[in-house]
C-alpha positions in Angstrom: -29.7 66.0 9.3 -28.7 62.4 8.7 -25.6 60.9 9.9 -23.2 59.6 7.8 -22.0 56.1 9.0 -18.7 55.1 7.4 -18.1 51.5 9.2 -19.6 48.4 7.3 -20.5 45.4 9.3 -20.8 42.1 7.8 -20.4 41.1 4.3 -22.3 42.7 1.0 -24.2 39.9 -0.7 -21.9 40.1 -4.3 -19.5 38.9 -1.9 -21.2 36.2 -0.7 -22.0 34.9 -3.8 -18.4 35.4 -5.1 -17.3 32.8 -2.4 -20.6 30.3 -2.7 -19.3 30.2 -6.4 -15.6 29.9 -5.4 -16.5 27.0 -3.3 -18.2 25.1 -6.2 -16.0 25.1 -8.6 -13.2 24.1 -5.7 -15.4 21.2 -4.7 -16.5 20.2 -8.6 -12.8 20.0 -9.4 -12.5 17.8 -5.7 -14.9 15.3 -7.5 -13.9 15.2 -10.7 -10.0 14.4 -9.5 -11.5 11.5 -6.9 -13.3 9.9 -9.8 -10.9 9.8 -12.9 -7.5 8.5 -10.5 -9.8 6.3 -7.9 -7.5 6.7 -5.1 -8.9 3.6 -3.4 -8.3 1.1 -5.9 -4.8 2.7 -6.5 -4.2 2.4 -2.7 -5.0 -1.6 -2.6 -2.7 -2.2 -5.8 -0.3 -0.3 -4.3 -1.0 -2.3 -0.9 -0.6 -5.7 -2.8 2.3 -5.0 -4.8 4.1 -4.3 -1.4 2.9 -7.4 0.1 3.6 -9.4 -3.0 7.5 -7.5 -2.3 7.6 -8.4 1.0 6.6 -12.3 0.8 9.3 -12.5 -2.2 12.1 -10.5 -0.3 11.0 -12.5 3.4 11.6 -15.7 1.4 14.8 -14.8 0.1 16.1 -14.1 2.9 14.8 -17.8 4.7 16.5 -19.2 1.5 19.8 -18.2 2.4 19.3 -18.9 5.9 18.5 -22.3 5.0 21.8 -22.3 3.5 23.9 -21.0 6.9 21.8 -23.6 9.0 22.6 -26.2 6.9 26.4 -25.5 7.0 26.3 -25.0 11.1 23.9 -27.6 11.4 21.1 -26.1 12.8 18.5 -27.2 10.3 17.7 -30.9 8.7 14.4 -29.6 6.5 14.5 -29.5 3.1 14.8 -25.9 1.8 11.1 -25.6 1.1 10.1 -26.7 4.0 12.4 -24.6 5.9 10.9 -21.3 4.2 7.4 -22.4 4.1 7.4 -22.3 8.0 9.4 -19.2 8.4 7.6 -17.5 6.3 4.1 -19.2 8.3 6.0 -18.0 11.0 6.2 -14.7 10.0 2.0 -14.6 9.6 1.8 -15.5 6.0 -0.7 -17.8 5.1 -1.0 -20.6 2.8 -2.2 -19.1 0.0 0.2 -16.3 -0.1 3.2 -19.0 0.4 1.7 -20.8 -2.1 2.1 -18.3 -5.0 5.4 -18.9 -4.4 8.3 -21.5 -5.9 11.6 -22.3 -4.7 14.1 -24.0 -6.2 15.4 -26.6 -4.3 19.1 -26.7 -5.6 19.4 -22.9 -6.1 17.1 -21.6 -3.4 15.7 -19.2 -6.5 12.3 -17.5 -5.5 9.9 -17.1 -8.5 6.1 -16.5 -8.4 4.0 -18.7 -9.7 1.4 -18.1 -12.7 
């Protein structure tokens, strides 16, 4: 007489190929999201505009410092001097300090083109 065995070990093969199909189409969709939005490229705009932020903000802020040093006496540089090497100070480099313009009078910051 033959025995009757009721416990299943391991997987049945429709299974298998229910997942190895799964997996696909997860990992087709993976692909196709990566190349349309380009995450890198987004990343280094996103990394530039923040610097770009930064250098105007950093240079506002040696602007008006300028100002307070001038007052108490601390400072005799122009005002453009006086940012230029804080903001050198502060590890920007030429270039970057050079995209910048600030009005001597006013101490406005504006990029330039």
């Amino acid at each position: 007489m033959l025995k009757k065995y009721n416990n299943k070990k391991g997987i049945s093969l429709i299974v298998l190929i229910i997942t190895i199909a799964v997996i696909l189409i997860l990992s087709g969709a993976v692909i196709l999201s990566v190349a349309t939005n380009r995450p890198i490229e987004s990343a280094e705009k996103a990394r530039d505009a923040h610097n770009d932020a930064t250098l105007e903000e950093q240079a506002k802020i040696l602007s008006a410092q300028w100002e307070v040093d001038t007052i108490t006496g601390d400072t005799t540089d122009e005002r453009g001097e006086y940012v230029e090497n804080g903001l050198k100070t502060l590890g920007f480099t030429q270039e970057e300090i050079d995209r910048l313009s600030i009005d001597e009078t006013t101490g406005e910051v504006t990029w330039n083109e």
